[in-house]
Structures are given as C-alpha cells and as structure tokens.
C-alpha positions in Angstrom: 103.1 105.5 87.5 103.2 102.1 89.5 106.7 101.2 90.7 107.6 96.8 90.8 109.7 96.1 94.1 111.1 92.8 94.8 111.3 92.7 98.2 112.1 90.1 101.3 109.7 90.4 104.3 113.0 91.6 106.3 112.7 94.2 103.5 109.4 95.1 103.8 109.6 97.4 106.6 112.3 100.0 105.8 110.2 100.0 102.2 106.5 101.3 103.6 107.0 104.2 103.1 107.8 104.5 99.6 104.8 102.2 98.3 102.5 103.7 97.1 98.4 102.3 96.6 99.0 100.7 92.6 102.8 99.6 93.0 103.8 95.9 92.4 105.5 93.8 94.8 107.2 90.5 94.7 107.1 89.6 98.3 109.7 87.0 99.4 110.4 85.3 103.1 108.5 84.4 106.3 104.5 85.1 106.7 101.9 83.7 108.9 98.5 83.0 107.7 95.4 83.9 109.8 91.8 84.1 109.2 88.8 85.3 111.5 88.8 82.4 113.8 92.9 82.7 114.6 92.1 86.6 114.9 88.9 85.9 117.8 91.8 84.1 119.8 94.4 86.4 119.1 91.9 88.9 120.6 91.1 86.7 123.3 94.7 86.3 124.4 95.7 89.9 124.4 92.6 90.9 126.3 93.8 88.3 128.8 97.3 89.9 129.1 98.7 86.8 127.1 100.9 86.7 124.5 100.3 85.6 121.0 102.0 82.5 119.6 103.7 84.2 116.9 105.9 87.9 117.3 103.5 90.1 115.0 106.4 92.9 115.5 107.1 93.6 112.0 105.5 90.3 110.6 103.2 89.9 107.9 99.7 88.1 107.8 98.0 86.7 105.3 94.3 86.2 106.0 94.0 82.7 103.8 93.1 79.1 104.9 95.3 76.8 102.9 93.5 73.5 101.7 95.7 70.4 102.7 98.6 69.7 100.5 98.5 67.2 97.7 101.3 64.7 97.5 104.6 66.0 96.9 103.3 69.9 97.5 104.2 72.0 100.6 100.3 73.7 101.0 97.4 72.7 98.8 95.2 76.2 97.3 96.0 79.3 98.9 93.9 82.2 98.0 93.1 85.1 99.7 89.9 85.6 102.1 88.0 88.9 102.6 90.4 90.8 104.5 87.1 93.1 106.0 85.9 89.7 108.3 89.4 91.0 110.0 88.8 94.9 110.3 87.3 94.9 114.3 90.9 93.3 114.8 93.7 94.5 112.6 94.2 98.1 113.9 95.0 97.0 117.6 97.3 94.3 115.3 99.3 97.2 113.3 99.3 99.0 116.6 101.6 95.9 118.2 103.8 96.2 115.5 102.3 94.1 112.4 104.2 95.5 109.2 101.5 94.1 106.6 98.4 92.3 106.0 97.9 90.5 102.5 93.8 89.8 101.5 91.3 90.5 99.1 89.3 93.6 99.2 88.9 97.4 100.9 89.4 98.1 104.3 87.4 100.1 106.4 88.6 103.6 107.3 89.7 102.9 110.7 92.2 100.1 109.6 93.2 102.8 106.7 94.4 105.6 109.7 96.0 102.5 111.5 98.2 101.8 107.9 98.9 105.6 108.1 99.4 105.4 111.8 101.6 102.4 112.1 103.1 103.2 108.6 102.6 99.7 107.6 100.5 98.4 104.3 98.1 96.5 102.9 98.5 94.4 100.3 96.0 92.4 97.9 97.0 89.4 96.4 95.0 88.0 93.1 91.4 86.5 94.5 90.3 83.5 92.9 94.2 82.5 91.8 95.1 79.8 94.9 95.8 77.2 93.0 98.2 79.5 91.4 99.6 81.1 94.6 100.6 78.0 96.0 103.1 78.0 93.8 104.7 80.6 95.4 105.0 78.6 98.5 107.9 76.9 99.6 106.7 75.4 103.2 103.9 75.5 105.6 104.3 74.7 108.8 101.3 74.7 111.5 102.7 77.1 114.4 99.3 78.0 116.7 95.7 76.7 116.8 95.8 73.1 115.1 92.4 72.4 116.3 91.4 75.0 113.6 92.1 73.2 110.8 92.7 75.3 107.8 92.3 78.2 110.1 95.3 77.5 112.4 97.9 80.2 112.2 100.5 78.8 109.5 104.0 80.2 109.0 104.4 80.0 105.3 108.1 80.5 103.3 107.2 82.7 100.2 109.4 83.0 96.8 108.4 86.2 94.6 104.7 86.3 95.7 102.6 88.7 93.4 101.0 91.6 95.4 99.4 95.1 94.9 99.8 97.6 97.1 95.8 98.8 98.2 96.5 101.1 101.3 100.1 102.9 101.5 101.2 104.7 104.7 100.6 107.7 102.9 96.5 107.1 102.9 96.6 106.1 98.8 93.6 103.8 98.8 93.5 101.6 95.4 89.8 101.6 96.0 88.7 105.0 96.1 91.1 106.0 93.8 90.1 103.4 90.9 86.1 104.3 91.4 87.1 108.5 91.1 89.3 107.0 87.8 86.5 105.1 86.5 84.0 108.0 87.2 86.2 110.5 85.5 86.9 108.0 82.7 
C-alpha cells in the first residue's frame, strides 16, 4: 500500500530508504532545475576537473525549463521534461552525491543500480500539469548558465510539491511493476 510523506528536501535524504516505487510525496525546500543542455556542461566541467556551480551533495534536480514568469508570479509553467534525455549523465550525478531527480518517465537500468547504489530516488512529478506546478513555487532564481535561457540551472523554493516515487533505493521500479499489474489484471 502506497505511503504519503511530507517531506523538506533537508528531509529527503535520511527518508530514501523507506520510499518505496508508488508512495506519495509532498516535497518542500530548495531544488535546482536542469535540463540536457545544463547537464552537457555539467559534464564538461567535471571532465575538466572543475566544479559545478551548484553543490549537487544531497540536492535535488528537477529536469524542467520554466517559461518566464507572468507579472506578479515567481516562474511561469513548470512541467517536467523526459528525464531519459538525462540518463548518459545522471549516474556519475547520484555518484557525487545527488539525493533525487524529479521528471517524467522510466529510467534506463543503469541510472536504476545508480538509485540503488547511491540510495537516492527518483521521482515523477505530473507531465502535462506546469501550469499547475508552478503553483507550488515560491521563487526562482537563475544560479548557472543564463545564456541558456529556460535551460539555465534555476534554484527553485518548493511548498508541498506533488511527487511519486518511480525508482526507490530498493530497485522498486513504478514502471515495470505497473506493466506486470496490468498484464496480470
């Protein structure tokens, strides 16, 4: 039976390990978006020996490209992207110390032993709901790559933001699992 946790990113951490792939969360605190172009440069830098402008060590990234705010709004739409465009880079990520990534669809299996590995998670937020996630969003703040545009790296404040838990620490995949429940069903 799927679990709700209301959790702060601070939170989030000590907490891997007892998510599980189907349980709720209501994520609050600090995240930093990033989407393929901020990953290729993230790359880049730590090939170069560099660091990166923003401590992944227990962070959380969410692979979304804000639109511009309207008036009077911190962040304009913020959906989700395809979490998969970020699958050549997100294990060396979670081995640095990332805590969570927060996207829209299954990861390969190589970023699934990296969860296990790194006992971090993967969360999924609602596709096709930005205009509804924003709402969640207190402030945006460009912190890295402003010649990107809506790809720079944001850090975003978050208040109760819906998420599901699709890869636990445990190797529960809400992917697999829902095809072999659909098959059976």
């Amino acid at each position: 039976m799927a679990k709700i946790y209301d959790l702060t990113v601070d939170e989030l951490r000590t907490y891997c390990d007892k998510l599980r792939a189907g349980d709720k969360v209501l994520l609050s605190g600090t995240i930093y978006t990033a989407r393929d172009a901020a990953h290729k440069r993230f790359n880049a830098l730590l090939d170069e020996g560099k660091p990166l402008p923003v401590d992944i060590r227990d962070a959380v990234i969410y692979y979304a490209g804000p639109t511009p705010a309207p008036e009077g709004m911190p962040i304009g739409s913020c959906g989700p992207t395809t979490s998969s465009r970020m699958d050549k880079f997100a294990p060396r990520l979670l081995d640095l110390g990332l805590c969570a990534m927060i996207g829209k669809g299954e990861r390969n299996e190589e970023v699934r032993k990296a969860v296990v590995r790194n006992k971090a998670v993967y969360l999924c937020a609602i596709g096709g709901a930005g205009a509804l996630a924003c709402g969640c969003i207190k402030s945006c703040e460009v912190v890295a790559f402003e010649d990107l545009g809506c790809e720079s790296v944001k850090r975003l404040e978050i208040r109760k933001f819906p998420l599901t838990v699709a890869d636990d620490c445990s190797g529960g995949d809400i992917f697999s699992s829902g095809r072999k429940e659909y098959v059976q069903a």
